[in-house]
PAZANU-389453 format. One line per 4 residues: number of its first residue (from 1); their letters; for each residue x, y, z of N, C-alpha, C. Coordinates in steps of 0.001 Angstrom, whole numbers, m for minus. Example, Ala and Ser with C-alpha at 12.3 -4.5 7.8 and 13.67 -1.06 7.14 Angstrom:
REM PAZANU-389453
1) as) 13190/m5690/7800/12300/m4500/7800/13200/m3300/7800; 12850/m2250/7080/13670/m1060/7140/12900/30/7870 $
***
This chain:
REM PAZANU-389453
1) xxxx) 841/m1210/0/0/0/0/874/1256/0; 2053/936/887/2893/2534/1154/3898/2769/m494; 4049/1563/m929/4781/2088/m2241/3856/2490/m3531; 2387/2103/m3453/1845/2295/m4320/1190/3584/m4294 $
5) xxxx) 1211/4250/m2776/671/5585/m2506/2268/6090/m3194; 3133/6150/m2503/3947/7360/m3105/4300/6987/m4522; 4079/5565/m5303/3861/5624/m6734/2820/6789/m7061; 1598/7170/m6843/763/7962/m7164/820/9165/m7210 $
9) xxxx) 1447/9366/m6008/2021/10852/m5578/2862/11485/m6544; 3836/10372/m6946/5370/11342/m8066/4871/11371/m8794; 3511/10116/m9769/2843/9961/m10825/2205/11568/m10786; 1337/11878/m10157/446/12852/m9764/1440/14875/m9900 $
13) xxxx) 1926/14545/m8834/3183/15456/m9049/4117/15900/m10112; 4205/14598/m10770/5581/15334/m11985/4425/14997/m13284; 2937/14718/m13681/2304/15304/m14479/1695/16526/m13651; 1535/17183/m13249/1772/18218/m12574/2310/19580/m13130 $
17) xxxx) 3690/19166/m12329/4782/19921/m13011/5051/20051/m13758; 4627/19421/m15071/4974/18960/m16466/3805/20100/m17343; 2587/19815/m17032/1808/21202/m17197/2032/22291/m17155; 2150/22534/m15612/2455/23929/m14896/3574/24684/m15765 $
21) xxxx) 4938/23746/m15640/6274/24313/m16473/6267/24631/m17566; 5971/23583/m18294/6170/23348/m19909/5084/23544/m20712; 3857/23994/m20259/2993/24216/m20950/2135/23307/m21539; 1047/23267/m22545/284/22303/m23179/1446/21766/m24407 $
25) xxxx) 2405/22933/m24827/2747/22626/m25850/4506/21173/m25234; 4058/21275/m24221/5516/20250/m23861/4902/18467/m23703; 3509/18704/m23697/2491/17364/m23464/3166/16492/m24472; 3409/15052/m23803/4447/13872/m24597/3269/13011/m25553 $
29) xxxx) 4116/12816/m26708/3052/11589/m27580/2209/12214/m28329; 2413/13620/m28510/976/14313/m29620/m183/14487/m28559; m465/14185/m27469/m1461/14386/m27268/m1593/15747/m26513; m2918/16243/m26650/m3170/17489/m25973/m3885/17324/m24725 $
33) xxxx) m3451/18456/m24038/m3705/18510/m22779/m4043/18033/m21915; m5886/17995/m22421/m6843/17119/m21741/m6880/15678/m21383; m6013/15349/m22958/m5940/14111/m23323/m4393/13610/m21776; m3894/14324/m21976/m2742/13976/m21006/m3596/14068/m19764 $
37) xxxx) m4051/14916/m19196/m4411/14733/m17492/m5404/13917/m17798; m6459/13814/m18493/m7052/11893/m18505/m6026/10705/m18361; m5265/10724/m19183/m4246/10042/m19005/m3733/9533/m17710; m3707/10988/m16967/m2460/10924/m15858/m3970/10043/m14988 $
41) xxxx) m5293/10463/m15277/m6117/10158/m14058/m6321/9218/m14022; m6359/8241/m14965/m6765/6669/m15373/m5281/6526/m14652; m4305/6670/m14600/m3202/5754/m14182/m3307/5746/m12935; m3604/7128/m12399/m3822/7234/m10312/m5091/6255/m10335 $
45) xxxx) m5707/6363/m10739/m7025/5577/m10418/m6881/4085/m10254; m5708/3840/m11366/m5661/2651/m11554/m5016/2050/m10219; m3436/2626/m9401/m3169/2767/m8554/m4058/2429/m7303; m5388/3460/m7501/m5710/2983/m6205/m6211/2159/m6364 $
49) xxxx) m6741/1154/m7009/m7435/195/m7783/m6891/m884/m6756; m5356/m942/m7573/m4629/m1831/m7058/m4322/m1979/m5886; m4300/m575/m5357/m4186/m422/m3720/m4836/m493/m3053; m6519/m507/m3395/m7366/m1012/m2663/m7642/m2448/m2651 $
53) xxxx) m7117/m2986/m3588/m7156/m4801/m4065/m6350/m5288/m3075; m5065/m4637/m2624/m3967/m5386/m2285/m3902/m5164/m829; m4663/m4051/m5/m4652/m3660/811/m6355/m3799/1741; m7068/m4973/907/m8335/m5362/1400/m8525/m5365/2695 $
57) xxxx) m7438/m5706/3808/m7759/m6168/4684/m7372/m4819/5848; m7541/m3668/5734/m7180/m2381/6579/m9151/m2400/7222; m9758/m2785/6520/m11286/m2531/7458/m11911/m1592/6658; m12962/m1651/7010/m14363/m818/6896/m14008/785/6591 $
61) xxxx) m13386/1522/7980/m12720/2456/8652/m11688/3035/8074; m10826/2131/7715/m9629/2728/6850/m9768/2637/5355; m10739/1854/5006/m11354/1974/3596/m11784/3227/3442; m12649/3403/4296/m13283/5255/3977/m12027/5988/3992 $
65) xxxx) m11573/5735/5094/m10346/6979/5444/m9512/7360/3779; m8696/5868/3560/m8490/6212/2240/m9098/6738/857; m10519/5953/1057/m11185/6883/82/m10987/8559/58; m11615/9127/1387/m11258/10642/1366/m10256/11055/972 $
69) xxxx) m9311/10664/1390/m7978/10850/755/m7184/10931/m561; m7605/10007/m848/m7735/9499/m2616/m8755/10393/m3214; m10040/10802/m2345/m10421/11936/m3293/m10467/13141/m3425; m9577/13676/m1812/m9111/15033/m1849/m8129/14840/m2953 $
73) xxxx) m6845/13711/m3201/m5902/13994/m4029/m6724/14394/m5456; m7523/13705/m5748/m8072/13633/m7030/m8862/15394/m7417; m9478/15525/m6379/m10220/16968/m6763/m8632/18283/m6470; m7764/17536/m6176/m6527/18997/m6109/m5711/18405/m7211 $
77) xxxx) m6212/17313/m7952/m5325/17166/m9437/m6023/17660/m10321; m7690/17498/m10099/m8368/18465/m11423/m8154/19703/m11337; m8415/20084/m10006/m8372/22104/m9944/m7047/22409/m10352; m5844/21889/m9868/m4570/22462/m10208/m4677/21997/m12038 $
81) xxxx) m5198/21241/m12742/m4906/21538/m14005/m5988/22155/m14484; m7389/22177/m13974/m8114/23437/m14347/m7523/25141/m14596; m6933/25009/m13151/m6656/26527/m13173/m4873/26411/m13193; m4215/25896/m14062/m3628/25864/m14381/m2625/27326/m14962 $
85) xxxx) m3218/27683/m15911/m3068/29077/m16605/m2709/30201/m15312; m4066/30404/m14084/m3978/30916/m13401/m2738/30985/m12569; m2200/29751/m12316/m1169/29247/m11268/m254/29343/m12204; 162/29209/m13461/1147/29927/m13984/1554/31582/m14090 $
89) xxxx) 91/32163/m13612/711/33034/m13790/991/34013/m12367; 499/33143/m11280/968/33675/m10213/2012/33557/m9967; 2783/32168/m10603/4003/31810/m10462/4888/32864/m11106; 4548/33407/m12192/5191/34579/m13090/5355/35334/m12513 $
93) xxxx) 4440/36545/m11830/4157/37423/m11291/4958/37526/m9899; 5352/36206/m8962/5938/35995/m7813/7545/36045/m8567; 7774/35563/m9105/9010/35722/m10257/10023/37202/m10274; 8934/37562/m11074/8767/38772/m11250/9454/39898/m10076 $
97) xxxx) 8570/39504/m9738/8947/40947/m7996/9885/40622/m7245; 10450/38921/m7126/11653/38646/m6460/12851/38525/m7220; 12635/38537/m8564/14365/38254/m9139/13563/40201/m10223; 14354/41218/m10099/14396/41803/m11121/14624/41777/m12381 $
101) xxxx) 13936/42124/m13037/14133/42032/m14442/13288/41134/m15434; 12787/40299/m14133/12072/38619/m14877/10796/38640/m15595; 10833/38347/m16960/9695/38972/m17711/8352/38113/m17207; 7325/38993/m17204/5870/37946/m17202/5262/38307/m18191 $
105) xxxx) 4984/36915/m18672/4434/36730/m20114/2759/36373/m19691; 2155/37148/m20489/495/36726/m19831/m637/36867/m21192; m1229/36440/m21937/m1924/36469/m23089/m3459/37378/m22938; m3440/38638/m24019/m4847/39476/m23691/m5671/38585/m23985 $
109) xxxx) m6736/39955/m23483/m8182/38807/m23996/m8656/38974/m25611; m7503/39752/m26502/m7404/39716/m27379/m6660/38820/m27969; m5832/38185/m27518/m5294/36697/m28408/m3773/37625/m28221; m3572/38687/m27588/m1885/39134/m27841/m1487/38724/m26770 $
113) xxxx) m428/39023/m27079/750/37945/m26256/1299/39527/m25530; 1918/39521/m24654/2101/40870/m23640/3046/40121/m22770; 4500/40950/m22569/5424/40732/m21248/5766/41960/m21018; 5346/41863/m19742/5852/42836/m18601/7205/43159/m17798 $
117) xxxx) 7404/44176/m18101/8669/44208/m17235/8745/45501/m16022; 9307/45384/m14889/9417/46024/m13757/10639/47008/m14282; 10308/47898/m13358/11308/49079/m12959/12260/48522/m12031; 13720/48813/m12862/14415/48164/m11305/14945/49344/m10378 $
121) xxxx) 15459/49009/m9653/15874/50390/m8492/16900/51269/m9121; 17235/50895/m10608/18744/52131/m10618/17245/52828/m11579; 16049/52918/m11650/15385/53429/m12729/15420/53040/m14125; 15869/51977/m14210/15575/51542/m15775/14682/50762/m16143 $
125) xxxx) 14935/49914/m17031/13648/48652/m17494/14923/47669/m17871; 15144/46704/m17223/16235/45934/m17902/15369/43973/m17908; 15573/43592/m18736/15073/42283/m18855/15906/41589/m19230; 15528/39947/m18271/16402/38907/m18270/16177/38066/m19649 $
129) xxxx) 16611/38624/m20327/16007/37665/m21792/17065/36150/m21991; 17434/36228/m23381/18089/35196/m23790/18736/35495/m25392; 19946/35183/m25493/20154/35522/m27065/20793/33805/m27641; 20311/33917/m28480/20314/32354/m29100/20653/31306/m28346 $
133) xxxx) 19724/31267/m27320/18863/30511/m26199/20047/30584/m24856; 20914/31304/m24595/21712/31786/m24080/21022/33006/m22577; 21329/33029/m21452/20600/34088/m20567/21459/34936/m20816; 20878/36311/m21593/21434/37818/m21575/20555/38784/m20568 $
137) xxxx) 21620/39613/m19794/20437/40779/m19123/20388/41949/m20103; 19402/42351/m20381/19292/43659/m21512/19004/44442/m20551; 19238/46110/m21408/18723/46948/m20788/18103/47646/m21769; 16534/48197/m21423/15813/48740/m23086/15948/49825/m22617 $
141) xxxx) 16551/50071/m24219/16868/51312/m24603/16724/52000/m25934; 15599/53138/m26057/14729/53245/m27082/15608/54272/m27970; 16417/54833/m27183/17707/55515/m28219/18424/54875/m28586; 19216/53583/m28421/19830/52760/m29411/18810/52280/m30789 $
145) xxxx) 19664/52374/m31748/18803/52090/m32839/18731/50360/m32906; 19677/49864/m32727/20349/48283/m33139/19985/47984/m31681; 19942/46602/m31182/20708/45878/m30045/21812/45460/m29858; 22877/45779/m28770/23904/45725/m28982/24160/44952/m27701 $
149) xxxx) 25575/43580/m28063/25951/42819/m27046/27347/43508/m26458; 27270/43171/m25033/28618/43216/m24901/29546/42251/m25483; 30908/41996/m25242/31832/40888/m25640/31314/39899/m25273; 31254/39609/m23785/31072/38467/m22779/29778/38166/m23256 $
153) xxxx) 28299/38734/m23555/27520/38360/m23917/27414/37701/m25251; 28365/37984/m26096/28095/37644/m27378/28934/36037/m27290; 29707/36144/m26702/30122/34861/m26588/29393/33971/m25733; 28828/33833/m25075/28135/33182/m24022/26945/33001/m24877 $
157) xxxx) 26916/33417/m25941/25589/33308/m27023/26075/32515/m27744; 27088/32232/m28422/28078/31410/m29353/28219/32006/m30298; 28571/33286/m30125/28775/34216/m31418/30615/34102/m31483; 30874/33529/m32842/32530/33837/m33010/33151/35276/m33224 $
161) xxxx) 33000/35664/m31937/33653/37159/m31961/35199/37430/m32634; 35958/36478/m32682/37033/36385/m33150/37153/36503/m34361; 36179/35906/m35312/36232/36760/m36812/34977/37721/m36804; 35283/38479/m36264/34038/40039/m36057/35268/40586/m36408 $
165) xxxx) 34932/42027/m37232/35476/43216/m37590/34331/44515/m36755; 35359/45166/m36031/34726/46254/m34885/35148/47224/m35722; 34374/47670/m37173/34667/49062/m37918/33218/49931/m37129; 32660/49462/m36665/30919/50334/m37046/30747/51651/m35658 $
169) xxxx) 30872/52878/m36287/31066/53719/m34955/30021/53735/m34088; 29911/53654/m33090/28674/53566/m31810/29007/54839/m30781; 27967/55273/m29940/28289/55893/m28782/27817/55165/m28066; 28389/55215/m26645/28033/54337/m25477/28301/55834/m24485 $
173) xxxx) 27402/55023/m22976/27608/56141/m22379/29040/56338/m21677; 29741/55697/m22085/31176/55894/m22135/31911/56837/m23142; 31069/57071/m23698/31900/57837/m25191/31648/56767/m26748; 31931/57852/m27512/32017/57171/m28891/33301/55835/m28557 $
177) xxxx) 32907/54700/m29575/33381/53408/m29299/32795/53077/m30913; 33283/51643/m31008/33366/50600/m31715/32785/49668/m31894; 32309/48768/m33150/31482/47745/m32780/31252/46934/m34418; 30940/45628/m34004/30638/44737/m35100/29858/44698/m35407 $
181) xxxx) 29207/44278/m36626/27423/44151/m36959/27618/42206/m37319; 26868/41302/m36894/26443/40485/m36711/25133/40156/m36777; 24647/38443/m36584/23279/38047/m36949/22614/37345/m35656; 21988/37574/m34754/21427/36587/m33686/20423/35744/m33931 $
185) xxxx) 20821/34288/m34061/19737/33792/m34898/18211/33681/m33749; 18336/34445/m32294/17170/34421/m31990/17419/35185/m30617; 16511/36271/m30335/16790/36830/m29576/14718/36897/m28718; 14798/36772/m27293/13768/36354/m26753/13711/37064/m25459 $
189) xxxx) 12722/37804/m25258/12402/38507/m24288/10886/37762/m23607; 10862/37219/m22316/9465/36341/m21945/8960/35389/m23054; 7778/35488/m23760/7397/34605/m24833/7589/35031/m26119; 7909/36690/m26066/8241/37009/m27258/9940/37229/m28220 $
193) xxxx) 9370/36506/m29159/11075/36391/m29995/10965/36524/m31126; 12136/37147/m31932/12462/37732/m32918/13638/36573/m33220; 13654/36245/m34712/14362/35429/m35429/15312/36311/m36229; 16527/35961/m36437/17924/36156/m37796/17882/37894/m37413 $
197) xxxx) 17980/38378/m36141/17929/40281/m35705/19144/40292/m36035; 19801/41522/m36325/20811/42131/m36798/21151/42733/m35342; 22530/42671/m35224/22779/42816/m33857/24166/43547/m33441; 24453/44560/m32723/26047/44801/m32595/27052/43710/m31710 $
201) xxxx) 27656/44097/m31600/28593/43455/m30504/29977/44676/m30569; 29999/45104/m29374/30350/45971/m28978/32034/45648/m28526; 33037/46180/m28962/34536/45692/m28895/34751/46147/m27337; 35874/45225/m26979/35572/44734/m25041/36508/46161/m24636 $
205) xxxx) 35251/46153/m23963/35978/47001/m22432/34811/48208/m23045; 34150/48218/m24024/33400/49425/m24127/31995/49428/m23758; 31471/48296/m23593/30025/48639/m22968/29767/47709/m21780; 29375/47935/m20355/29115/47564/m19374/28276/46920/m19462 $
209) xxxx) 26921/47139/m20224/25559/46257/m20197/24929/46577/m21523; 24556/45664/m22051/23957/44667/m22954/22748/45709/m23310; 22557/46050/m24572/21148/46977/m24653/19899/46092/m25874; 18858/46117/m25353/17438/46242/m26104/17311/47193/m26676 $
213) xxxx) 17743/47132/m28538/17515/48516/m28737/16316/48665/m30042; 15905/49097/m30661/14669/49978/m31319/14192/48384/m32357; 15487/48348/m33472/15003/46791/m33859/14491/45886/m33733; 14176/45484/m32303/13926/44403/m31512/12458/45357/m31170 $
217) xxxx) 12322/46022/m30447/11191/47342/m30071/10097/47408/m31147; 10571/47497/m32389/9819/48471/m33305/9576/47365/m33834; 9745/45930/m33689/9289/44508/m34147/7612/44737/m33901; 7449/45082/m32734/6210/44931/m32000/5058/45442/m32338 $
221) xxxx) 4070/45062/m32015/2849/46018/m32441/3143/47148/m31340; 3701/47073/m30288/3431/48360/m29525/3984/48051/m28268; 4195/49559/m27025/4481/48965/m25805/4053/50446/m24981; 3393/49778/m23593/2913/50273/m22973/3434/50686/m21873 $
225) xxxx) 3857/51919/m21135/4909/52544/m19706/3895/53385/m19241; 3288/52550/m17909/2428/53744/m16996/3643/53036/m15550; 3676/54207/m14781/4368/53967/m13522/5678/52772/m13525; 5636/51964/m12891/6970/51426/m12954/7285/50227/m13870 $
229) xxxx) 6033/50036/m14615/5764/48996/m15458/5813/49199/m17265; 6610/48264/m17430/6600/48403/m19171/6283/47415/m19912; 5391/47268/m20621/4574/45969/m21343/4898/46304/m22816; 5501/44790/m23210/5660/45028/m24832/4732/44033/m25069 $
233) xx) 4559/44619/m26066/2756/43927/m27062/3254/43227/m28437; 2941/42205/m28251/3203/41209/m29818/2241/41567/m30461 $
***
């Protein structure tokens, strides 16, 4: 009985997590969603099936007991994949306010796709994105025309900086500087990403932090800055 309960439990748990994380679109075997948490429920069920077969002899008393049990688990496996969406996005939102920068991605009730980003304490908007699936911290910045990497970022992206030519003049708030023009084959801010962006990379020692600049911006249908919040709109 005790191995077939915590069989149920990890069963229960890591389709679960598998939702919550990865979305509908990470569901194994082609199947969609629904089709997966049916899935997952026929297998717990089956579980207790067996666990009530094998474990006949607990009584009257502990038959119920387990029943309740077995069907609190069962009604906190439908609601958590009911409200699923919801609990992703509290999870976002908790994200969000404890690591700076961390985009929350949340879908209108228009079908657009929208990530949010916080004000961090030096006053900027900087987001934890990714450049060809790589973690970059950007900082948006609507006066850069291009997006531009630092060194360290461009490599940590797998960009061969070593055959880059740094002819292309830039200002940084360091002063006029130097820089390469390059291709990022994918650059991703929350859910939204831009494919093959044209990109600088900035020759070392001249830019401190990594910029989001207008290219990447002006992709968008639009973006929204009331108070400390900045929402870009797919």
């Amino acid at each position: 009985m005790s191995r077939l309960f915590w069989l149920a439990m990890i069963l229960i748990a890591g389709g679960l997590a598998w939702l919550l994380i990865g979305g509908e679109r990470s569901v194994p075997f082609g199947m969609s969603g629904d089709q997966f948490a049916g899935a997952l429920y026929l297998g717990v069920l089956g579980l207790v099936i067996a666990a009530g077969t094998l474990g006949s002899g607990v009584g009257l008393r502990g038959a119920a007991k387990s029943a309740v049990i077995w069907g609190g688990i069962f009604l906190l496996m439908v609601g958590g994949y009911q409200y699923r969406y919801e609990l992703q996005d509290i999870a976002s939102r908790l994200t969000a306010g404890l690591v700076p920068g961390s985009p929350l991605s949340v879908t209108s009730a228009d079908g657009r796709l929208l990530v949010a980003l916080q004000r961090s304490s030096g006053g900027h908007f900087v987001a934890r994105g990714s450049v060809n699936g790589a973690p970059v911290t950007l900082l948006v910045d609507t006066g850069a025309t291009a997006t531009v990497l630092t060194l360290n970022d461009a490599e940590r992206a797998g960009i061969d900086t070593g055959a880059l030519s740094f002819t292309v003049p830039i200002t940084t708030a360091n002063g006029p500087a130097t820089a390469a023009r390059t291709t990022a084959n994918e650059i991703a801010v929350g859910d939204i990403a831009r494919r093959n962006l044209t990109v600088l990379v900035a020759s070392p020692g001249m830019l401190g932090q990594s910029l989001l600049g207008m290219n990447f911006i002006s992709s968008l249908s639009g973006f929204d800055m009331r108070g400390d919040r900045l929402t870009l709109i797919d």
